[in-house]
TIRO-169493 format. One line per field, with one value per residue: residue number from 1; x, z, y of N, C-alpha, C in turn. Coordinates in pm, 1 decimal, padded with zeros to 6 digits. Each point is the difference from the previous one (the first is absolute). Example, Ala and Ser with C-alpha at 12.3 -4.5 7.8 and 13.67 -1.06 7.14 Angstrom:
vexza <- 1,2 .
n_xx <- 01319.0,-00035.0 .
n_zz <- 00780.0,-00072.0 .
n_yy <- -00569.0,00105.0 .
ca_xx <- -00089.0,00082.0 .
ca_zz <- 00000.0,00006.0 .
ca_yy <- 00119.0,00119.0 .
c_xx <- 00090.0,-00077.0 .
c_zz <- 00000.0,00073.0 .
c_yy <- 00120.0,00109.0 .
//
This chain:
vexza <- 1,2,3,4,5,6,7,8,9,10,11,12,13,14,15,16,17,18,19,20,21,22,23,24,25,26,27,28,29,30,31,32,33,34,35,36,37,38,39,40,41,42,43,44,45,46,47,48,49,50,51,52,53,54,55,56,57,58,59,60,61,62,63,64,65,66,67,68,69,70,71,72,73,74,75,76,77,78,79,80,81,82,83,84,85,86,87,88,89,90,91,92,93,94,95,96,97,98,99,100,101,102,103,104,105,106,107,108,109,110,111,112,113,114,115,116,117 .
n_xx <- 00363.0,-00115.3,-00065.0,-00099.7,-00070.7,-00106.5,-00135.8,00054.2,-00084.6,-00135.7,-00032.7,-00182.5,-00057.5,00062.5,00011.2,00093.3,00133.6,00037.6,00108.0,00079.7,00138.1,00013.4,00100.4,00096.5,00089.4,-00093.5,00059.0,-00093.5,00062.7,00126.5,-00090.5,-00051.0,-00134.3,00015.6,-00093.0,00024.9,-00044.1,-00004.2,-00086.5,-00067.7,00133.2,-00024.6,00038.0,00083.0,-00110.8,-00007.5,-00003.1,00059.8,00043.9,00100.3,00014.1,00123.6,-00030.6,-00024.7,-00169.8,00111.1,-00110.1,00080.7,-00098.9,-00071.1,-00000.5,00057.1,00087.8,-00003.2,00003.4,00059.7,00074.4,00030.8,00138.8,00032.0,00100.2,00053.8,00100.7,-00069.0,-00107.4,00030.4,-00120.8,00016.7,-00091.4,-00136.4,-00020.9,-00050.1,-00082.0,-00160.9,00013.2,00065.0,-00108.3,00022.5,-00025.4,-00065.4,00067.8,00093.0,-00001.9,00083.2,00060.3,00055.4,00150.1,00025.2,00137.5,-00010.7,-00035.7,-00078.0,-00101.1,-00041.6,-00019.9,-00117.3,-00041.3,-00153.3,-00054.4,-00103.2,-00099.4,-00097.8,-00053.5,-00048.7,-00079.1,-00116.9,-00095.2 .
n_zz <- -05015.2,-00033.3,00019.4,-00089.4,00095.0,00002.2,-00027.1,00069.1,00100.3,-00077.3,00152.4,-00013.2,00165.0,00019.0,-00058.9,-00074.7,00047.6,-00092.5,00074.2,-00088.4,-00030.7,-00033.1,00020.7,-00000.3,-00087.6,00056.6,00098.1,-00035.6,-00070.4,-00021.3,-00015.0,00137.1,-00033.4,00023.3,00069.6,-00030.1,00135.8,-00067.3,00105.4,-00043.0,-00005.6,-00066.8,00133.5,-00043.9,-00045.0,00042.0,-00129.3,-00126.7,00007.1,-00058.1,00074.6,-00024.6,00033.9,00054.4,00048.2,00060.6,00037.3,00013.7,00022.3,-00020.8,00109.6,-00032.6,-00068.1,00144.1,-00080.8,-00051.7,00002.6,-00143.1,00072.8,-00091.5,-00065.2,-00103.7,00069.2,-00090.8,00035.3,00077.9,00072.2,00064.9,00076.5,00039.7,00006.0,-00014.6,00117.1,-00008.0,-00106.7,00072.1,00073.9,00055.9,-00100.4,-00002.4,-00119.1,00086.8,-00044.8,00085.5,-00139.2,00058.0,-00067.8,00062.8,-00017.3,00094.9,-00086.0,-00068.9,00112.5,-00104.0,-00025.1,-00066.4,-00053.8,-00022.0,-00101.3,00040.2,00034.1,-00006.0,00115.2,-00054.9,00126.2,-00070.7,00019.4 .
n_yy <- 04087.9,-00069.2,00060.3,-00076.8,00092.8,-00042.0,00058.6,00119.5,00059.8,00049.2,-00031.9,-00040.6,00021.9,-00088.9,00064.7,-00068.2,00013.8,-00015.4,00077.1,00048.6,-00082.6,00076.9,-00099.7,00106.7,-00017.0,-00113.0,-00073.5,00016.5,-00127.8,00093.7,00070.5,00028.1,00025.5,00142.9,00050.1,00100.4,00058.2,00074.9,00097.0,00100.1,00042.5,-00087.5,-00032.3,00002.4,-00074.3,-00157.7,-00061.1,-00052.5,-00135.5,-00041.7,-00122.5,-00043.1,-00124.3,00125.7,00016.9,00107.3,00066.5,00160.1,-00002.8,00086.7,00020.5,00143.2,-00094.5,-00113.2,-00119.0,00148.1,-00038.3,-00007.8,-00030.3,-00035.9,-00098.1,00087.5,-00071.3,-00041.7,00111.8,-00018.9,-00064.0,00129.7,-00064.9,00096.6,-00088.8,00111.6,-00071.7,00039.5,00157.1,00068.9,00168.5,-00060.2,-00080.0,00131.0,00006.8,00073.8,-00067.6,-00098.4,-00030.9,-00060.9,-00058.2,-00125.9,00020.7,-00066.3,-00043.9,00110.1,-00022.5,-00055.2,00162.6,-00086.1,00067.8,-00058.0,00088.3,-00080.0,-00027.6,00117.8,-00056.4,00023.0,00033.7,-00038.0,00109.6 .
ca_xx <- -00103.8,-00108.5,-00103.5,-00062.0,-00137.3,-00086.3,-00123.2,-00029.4,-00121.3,-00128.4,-00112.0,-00031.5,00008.6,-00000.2,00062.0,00083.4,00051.6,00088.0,00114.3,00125.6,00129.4,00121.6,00105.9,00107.3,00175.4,00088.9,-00037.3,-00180.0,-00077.9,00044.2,-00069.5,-00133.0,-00033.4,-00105.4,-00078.1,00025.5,-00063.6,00011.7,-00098.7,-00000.6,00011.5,00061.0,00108.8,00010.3,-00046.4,00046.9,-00149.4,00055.1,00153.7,00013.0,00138.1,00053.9,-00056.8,-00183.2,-00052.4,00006.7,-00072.3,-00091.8,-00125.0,-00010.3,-00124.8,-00133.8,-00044.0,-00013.6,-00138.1,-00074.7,00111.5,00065.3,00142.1,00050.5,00166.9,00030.3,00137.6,00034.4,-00022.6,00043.6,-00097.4,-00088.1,-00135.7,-00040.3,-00131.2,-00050.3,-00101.4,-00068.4,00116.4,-00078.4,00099.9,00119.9,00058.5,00052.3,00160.1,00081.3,00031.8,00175.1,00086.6,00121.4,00036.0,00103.4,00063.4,00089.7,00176.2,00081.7,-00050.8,-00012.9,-00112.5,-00039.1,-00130.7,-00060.4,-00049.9,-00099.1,-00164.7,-00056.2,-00109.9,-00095.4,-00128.6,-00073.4,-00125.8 .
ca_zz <- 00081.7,00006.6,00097.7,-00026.0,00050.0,-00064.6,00008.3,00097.2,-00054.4,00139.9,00020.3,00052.1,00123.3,-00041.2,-00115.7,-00040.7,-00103.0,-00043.9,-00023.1,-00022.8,00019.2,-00140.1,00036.4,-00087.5,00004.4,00093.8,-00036.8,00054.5,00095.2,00101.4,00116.2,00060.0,-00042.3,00090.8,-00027.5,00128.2,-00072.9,00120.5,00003.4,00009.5,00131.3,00089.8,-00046.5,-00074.2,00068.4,-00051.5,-00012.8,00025.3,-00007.0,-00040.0,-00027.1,-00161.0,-00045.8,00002.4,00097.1,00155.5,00021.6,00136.7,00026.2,00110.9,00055.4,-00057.6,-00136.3,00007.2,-00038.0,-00072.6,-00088.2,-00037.9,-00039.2,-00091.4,-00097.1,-00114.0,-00098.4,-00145.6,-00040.4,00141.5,-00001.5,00102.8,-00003.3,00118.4,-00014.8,00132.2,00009.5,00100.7,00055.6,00125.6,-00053.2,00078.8,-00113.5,-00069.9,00042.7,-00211.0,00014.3,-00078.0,00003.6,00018.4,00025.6,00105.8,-00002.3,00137.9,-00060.8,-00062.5,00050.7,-00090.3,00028.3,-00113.5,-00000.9,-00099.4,00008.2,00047.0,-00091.4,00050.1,00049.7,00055.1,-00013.4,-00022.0,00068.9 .
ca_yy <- -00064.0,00057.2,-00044.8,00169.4,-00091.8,00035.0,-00048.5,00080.2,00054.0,00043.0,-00120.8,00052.0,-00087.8,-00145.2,-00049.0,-00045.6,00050.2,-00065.5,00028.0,-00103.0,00069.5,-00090.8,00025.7,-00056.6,00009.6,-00068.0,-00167.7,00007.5,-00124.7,-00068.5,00128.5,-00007.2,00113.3,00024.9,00183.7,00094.7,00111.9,00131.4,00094.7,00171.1,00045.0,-00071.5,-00102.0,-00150.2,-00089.3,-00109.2,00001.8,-00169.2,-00022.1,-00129.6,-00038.1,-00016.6,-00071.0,-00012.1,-00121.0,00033.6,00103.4,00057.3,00156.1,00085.4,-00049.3,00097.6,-00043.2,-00112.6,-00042.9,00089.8,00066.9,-00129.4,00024.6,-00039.8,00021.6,-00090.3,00009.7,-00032.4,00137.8,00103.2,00060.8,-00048.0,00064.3,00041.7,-00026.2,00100.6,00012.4,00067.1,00074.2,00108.3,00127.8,00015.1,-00049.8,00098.6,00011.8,-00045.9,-00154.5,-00032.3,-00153.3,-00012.4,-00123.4,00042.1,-00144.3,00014.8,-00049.8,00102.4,00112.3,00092.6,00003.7,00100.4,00060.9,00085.0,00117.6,-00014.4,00035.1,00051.2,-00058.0,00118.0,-00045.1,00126.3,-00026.9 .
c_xx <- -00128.4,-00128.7,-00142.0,-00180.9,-00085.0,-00154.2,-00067.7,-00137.1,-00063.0,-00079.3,-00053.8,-00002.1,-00086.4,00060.6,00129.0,00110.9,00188.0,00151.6,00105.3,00076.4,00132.3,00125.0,00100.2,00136.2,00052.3,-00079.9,-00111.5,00012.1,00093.3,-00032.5,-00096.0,-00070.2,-00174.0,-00081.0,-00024.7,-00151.0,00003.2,-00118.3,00056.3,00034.5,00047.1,00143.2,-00021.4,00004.8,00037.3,-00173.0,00026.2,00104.2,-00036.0,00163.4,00025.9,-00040.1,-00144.0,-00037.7,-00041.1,-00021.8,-00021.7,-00046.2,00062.2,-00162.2,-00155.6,-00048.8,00004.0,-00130.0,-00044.4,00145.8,00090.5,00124.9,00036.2,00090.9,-00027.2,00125.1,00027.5,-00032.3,00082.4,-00076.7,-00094.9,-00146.6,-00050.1,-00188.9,-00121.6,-00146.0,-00049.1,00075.1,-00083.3,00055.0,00180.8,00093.0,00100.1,00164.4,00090.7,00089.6,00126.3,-00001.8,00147.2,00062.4,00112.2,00075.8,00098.9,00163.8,00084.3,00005.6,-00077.4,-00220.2,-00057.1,-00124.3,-00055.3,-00031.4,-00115.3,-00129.6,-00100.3,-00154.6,-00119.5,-00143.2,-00086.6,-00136.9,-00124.9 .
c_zz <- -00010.2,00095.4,-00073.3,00012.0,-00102.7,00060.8,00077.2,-00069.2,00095.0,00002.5,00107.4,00107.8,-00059.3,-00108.9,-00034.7,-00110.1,-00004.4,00004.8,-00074.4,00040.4,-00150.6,00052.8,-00115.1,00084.8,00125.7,00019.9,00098.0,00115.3,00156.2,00098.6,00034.3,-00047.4,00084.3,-00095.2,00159.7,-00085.4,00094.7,-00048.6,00023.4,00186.1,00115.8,-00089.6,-00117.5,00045.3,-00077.2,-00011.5,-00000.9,-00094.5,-00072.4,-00035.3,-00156.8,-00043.7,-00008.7,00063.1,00127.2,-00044.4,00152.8,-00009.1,00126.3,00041.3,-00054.2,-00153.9,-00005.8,-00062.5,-00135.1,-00096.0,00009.3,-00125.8,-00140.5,-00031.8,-00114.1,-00010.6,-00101.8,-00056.3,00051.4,00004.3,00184.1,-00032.7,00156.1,-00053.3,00119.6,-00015.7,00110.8,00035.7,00069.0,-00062.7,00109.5,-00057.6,-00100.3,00042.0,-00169.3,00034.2,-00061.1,00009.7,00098.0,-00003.9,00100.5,00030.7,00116.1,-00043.2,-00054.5,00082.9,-00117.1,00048.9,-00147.9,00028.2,-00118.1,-00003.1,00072.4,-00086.2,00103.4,00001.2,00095.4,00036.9,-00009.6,00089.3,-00087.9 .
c_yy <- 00081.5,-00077.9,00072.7,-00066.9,00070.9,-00073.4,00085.0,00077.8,00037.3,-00099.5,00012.0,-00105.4,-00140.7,-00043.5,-00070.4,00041.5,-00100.3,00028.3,-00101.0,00109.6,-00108.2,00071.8,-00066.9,00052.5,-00048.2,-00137.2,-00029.0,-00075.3,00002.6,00154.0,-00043.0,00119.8,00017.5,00092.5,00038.6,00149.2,00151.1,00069.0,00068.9,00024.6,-00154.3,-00162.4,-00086.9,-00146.0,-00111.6,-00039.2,-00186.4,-00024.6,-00153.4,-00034.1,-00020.9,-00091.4,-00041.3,-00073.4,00004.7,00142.0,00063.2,00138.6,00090.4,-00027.5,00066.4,-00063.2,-00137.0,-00035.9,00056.7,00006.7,-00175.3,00038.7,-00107.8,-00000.7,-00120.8,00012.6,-00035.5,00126.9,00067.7,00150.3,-00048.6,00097.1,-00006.6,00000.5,00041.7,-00001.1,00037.9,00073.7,00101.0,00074.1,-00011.1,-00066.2,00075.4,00015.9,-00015.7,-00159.9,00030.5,-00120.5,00003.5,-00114.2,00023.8,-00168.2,-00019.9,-00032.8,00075.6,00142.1,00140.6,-00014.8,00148.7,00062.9,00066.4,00148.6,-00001.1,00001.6,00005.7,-00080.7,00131.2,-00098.0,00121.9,-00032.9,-00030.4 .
//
């Protein structure tokens, strides 16, 4: 099983930046898959989520409006399309898939989102 994100970078306040996540060695379509993100020193946070079949999307309230969730299951490929990002933005981003049926829950290595001044 792999989970592996990529698009992470420096950006500066407003700007826009693109996460995916490519998942393999297990059956995409039937996990809900989120991104979650943690800062320096504090929790790991649920940033948004999308069911398996895509469509039904939910935020966390700090990236409502500004941050838009994606799934391709024919790629099996989710993306995190991040705009008007703030420096509080800053965090290393994880993919995770998670399937209530198997109880099986994965996680990426993460990629690092920095804002600069």
């Amino acid at each position: 099983v792999q989970l592996v994100e990529s698009g992470g970078g420096l950006v500066q306040p407003g700007g826009s930046l693109r996460l995916s996540c490519a998942a393999s060695g297990f059956t995409f379509s039937n996990y809900a898959m989120s991104w979650y993100r943690q800062a320096p020193g504090k929790a790991r946070e649920l940033v948004a989520g999308i069911i398996q079949a895509g469509g039904s999307t939910n935020y966390a309230d700090s990236v409502k409006g500004r941050f838009t969730m994606s799934r391709d299951n024919a790629k099996n490929t989710v993306d995190l399309q991040m705009n008007s990002l703030k420096f509080e933005d800053t965090a290393v981003y994880y993919c995770s898939a998670r399937s209530r049926l198997s109880g099986n829950n994965y996680w990426g290595q993460g990629t690092q989102v920095t804002g600069s001044s």
